[in-house]
PyMOL CGO cylinders between C-alpha atoms (Angstrom):
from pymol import cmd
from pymol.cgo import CYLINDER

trace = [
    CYLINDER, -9.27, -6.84, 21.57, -13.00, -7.88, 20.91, 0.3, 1, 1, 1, 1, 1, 1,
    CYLINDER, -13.00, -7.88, 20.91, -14.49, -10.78, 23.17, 0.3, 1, 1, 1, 1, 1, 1,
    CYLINDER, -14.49, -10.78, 23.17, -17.45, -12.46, 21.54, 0.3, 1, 1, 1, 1, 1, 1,
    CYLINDER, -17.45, -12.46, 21.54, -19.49, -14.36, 24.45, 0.3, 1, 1, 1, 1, 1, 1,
    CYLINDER, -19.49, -14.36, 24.45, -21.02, -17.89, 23.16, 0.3, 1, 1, 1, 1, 1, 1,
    CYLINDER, -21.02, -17.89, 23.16, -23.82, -19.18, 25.57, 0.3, 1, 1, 1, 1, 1, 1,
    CYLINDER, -23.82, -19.18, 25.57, -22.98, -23.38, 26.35, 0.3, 1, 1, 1, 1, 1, 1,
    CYLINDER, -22.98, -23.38, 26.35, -26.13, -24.73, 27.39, 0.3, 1, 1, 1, 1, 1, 1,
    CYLINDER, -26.13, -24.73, 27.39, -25.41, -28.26, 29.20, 0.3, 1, 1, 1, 1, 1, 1,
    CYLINDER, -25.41, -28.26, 29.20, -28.95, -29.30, 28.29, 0.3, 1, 1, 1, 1, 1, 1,
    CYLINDER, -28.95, -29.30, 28.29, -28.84, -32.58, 26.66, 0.3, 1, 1, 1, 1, 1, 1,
    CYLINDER, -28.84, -32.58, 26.66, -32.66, -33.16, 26.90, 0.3, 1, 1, 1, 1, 1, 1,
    CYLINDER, -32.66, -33.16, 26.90, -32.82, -34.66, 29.88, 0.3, 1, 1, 1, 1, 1, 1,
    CYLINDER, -32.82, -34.66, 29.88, -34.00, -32.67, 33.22, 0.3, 1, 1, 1, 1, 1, 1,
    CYLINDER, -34.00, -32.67, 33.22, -31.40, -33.03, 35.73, 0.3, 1, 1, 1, 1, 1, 1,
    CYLINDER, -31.40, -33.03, 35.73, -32.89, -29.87, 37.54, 0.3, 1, 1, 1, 1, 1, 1,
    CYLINDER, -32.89, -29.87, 37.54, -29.72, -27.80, 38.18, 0.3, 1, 1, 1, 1, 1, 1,
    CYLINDER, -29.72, -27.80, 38.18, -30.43, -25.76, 34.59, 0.3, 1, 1, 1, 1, 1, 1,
    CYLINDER, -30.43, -25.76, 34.59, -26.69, -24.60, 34.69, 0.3, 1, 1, 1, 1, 1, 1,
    CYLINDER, -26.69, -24.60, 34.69, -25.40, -22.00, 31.82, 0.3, 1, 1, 1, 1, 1, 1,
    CYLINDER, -25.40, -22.00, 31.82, -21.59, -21.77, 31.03, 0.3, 1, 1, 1, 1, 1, 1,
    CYLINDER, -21.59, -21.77, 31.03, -20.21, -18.34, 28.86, 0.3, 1, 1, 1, 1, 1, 1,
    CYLINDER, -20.21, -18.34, 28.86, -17.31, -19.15, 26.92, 0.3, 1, 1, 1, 1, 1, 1,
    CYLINDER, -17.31, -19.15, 26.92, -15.39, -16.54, 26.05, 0.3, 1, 1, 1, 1, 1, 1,
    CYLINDER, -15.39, -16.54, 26.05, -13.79, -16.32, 22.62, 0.3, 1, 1, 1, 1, 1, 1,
    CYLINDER, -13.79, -16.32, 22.62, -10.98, -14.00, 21.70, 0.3, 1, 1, 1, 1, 1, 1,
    CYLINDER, -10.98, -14.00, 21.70, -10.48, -12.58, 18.23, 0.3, 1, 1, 1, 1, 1, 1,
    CYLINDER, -10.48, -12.58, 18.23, -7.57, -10.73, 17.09, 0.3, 1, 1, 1, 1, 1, 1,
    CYLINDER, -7.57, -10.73, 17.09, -8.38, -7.29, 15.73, 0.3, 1, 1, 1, 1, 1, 1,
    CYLINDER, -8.38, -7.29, 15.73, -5.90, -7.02, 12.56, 0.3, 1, 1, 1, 1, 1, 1,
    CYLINDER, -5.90, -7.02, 12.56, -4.59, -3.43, 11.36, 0.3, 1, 1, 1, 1, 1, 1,
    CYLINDER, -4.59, -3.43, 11.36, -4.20, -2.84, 8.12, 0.3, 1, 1, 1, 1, 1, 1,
    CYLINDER, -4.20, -2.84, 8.12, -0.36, -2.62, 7.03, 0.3, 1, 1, 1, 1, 1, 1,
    CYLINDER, -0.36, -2.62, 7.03, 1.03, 0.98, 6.69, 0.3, 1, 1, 1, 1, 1, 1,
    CYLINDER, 1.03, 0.98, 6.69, 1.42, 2.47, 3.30, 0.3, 1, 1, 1, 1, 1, 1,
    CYLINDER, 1.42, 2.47, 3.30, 3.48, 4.13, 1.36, 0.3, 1, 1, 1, 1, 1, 1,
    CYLINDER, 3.48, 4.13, 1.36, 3.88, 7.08, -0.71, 0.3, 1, 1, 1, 1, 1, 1,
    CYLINDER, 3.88, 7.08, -0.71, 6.07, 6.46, -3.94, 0.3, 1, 1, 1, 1, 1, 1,
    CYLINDER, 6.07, 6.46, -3.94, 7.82, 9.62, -4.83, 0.3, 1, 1, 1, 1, 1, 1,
    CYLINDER, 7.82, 9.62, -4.83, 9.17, 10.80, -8.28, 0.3, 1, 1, 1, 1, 1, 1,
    CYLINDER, 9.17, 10.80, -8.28, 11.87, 13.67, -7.87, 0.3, 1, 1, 1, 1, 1, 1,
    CYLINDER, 11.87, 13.67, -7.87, 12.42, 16.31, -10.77, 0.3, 1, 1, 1, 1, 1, 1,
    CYLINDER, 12.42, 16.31, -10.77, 16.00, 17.46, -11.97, 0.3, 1, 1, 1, 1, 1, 1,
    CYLINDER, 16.00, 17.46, -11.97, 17.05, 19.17, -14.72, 0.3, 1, 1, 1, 1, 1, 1,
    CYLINDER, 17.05, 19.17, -14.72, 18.43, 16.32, -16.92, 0.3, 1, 1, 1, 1, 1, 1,
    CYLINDER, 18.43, 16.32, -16.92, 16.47, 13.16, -16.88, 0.3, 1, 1, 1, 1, 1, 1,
    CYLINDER, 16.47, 13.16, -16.88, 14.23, 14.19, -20.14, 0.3, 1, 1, 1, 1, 1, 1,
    CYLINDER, 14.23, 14.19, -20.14, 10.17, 14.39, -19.66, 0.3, 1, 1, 1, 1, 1, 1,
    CYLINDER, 10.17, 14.39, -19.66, 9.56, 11.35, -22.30, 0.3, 1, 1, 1, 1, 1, 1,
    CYLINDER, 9.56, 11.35, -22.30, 11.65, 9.00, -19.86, 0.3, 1, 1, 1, 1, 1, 1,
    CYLINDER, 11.65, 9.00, -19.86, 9.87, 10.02, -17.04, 0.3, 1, 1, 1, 1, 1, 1,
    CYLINDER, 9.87, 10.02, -17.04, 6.60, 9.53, -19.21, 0.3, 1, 1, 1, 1, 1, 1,
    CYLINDER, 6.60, 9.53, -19.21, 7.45, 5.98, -20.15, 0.3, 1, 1, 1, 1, 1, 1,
    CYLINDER, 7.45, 5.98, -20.15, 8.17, 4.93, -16.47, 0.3, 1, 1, 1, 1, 1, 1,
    CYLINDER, 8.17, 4.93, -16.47, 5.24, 6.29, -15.06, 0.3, 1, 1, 1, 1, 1, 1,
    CYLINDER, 5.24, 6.29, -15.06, 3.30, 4.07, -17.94, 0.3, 1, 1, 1, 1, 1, 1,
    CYLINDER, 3.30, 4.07, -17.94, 5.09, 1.13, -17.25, 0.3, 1, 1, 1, 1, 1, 1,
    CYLINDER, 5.09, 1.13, -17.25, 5.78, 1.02, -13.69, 0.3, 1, 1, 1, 1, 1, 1,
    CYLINDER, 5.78, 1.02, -13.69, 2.16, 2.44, -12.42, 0.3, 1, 1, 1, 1, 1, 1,
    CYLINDER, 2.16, 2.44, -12.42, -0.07, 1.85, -14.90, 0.3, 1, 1, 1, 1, 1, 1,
    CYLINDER, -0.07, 1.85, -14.90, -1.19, 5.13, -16.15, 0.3, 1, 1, 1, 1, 1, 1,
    CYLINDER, -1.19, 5.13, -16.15, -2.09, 5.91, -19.17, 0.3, 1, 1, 1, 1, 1, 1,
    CYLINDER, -2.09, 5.91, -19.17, -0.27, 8.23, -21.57, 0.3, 1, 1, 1, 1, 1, 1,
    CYLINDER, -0.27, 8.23, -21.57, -2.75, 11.45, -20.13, 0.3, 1, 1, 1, 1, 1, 1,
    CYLINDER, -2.75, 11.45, -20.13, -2.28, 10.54, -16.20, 0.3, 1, 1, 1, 1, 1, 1,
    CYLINDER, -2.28, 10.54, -16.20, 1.62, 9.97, -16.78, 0.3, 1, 1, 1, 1, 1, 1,
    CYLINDER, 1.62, 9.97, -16.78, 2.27, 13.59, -18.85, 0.3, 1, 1, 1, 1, 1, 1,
    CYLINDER, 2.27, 13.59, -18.85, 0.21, 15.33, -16.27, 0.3, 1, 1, 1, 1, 1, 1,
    CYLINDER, 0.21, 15.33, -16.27, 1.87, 13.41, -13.41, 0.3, 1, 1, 1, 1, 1, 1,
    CYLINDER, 1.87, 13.41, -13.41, 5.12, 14.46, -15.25, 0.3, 1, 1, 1, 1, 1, 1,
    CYLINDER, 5.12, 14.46, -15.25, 4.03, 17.93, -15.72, 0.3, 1, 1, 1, 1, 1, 1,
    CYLINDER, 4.03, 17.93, -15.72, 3.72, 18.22, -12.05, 0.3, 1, 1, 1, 1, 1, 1,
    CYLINDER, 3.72, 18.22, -12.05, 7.12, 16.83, -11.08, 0.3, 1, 1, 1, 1, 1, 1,
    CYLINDER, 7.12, 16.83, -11.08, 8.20, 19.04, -13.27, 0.3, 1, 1, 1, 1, 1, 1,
    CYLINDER, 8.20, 19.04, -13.27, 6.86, 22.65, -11.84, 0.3, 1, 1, 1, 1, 1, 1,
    CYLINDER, 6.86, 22.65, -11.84, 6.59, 21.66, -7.97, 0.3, 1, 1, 1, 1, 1, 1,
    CYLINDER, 6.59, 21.66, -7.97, 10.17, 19.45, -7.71, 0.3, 1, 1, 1, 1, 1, 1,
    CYLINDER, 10.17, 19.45, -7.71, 7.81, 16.08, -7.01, 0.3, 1, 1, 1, 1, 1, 1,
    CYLINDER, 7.81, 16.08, -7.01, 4.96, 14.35, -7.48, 0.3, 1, 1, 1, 1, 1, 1,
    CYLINDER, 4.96, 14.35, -7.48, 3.52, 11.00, -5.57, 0.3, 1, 1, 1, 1, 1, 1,
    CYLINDER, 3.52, 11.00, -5.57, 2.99, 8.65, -8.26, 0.3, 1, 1, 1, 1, 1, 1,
    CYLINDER, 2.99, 8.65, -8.26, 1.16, 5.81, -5.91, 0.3, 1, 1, 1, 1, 1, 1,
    CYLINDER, 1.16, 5.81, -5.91, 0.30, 4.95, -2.66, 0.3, 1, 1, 1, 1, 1, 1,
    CYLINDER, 0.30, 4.95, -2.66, 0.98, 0.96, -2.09, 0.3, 1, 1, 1, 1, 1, 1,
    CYLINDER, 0.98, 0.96, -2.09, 2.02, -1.42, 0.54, 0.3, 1, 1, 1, 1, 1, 1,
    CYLINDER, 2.02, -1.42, 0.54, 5.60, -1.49, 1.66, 0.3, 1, 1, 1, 1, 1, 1,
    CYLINDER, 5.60, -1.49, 1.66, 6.83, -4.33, -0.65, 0.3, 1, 1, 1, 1, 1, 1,
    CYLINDER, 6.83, -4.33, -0.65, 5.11, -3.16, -3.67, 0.3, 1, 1, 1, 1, 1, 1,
    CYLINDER, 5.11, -3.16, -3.67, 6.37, 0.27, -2.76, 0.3, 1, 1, 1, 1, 1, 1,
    CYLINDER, 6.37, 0.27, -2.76, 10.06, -0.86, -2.26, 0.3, 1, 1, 1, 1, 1, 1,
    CYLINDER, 10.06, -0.86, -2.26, 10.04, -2.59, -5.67, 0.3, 1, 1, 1, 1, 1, 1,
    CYLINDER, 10.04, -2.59, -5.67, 8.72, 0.28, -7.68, 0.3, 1, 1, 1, 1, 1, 1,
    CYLINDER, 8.72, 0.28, -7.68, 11.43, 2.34, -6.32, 0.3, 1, 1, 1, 1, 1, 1,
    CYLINDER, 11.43, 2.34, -6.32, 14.16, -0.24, -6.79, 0.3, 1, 1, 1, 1, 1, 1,
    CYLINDER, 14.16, -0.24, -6.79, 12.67, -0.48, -10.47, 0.3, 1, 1, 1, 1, 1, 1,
    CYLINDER, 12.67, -0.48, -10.47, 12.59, 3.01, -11.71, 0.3, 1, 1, 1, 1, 1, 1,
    CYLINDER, 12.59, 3.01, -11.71, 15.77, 3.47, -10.23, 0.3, 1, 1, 1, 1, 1, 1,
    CYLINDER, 15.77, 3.47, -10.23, 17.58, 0.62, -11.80, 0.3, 1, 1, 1, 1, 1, 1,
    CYLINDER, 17.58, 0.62, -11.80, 15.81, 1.85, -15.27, 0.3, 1, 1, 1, 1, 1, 1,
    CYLINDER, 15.81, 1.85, -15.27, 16.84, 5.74, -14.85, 0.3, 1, 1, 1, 1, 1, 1,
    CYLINDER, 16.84, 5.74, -14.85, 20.96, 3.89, -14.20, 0.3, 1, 1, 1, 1, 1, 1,
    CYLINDER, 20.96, 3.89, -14.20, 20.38, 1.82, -16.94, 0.3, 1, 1, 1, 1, 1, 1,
    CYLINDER, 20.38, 1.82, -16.94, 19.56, 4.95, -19.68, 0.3, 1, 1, 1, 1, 1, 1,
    CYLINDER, 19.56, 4.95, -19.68, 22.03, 7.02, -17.67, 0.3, 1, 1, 1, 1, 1, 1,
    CYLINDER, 22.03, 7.02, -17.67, 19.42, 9.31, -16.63, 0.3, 1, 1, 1, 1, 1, 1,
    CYLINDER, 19.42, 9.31, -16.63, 19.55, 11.26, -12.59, 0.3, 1, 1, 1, 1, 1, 1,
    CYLINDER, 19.55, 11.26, -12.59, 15.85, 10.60, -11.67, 0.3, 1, 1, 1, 1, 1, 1,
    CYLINDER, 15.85, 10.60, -11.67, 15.35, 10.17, -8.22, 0.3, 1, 1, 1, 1, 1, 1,
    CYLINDER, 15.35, 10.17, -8.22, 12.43, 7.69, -7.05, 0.3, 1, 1, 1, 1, 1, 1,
    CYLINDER, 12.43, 7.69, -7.05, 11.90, 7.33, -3.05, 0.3, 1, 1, 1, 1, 1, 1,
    CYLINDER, 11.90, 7.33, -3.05, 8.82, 6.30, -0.49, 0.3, 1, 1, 1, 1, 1, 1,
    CYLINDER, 8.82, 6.30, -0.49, 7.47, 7.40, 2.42, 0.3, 1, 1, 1, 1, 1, 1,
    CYLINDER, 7.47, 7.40, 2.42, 5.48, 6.17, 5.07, 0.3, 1, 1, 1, 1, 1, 1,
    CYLINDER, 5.48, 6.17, 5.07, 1.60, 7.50, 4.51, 0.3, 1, 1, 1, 1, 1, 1,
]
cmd.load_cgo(trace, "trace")
């Protein structure tokens, strides 16, 4: 915890000879920064590349370049992180690629983990 020391000086402008000093000390909170998370996409051999395209474009903002390499690379190494984001952010990309992969019938696998 930091202490930041502020100097009280009791003089009021008149001379009352004892020339005391007080030190208040003032605490303030150091704050962390909230852990992050990794957001995971997790190749199989059915969900087709275009899907996993689309959700890349729509759920993290890439463009159609980032998303087909990002795909690319889920594709020859079994996973790829597609963003790194707080753990609410992180909890509803995952709950929304995997309600769109149920929805089109398709296996992809979406998790996070902690950074």
């Amino acid at each position: 915890m930091t202490t930041l020391p502020f100097i009280l000086s009791q003089d009021d402008g008149a001379d009352d000879g004892d020339g005391e000093v007080g030190v208040a000390v003032a605490t303030k909170p150091k704050t962390k920064r909230p852990p992050m998370y990794k957001v995971l996409i997790l190749n199989d051999d059915f969900t087709p590349m275009e899907f996993v395209v689309m959700v890349l474009e729509r759920f993290f903002g890439m463009n159609h370049a980032q998303a087909f390499e990002l795909m690319l690379t889920v594709h020859k190494k079994g996973l790829a992180v597609a963003g790194v984001f707080s753990y609410e952010i992180a909890e509803t990309k995952v709950t929304q690629v995997m309600h769109l992969a149920r929805e089109h019938q398709h296996p992809l696998q979406c998790t996070m983990e902690k950074e």
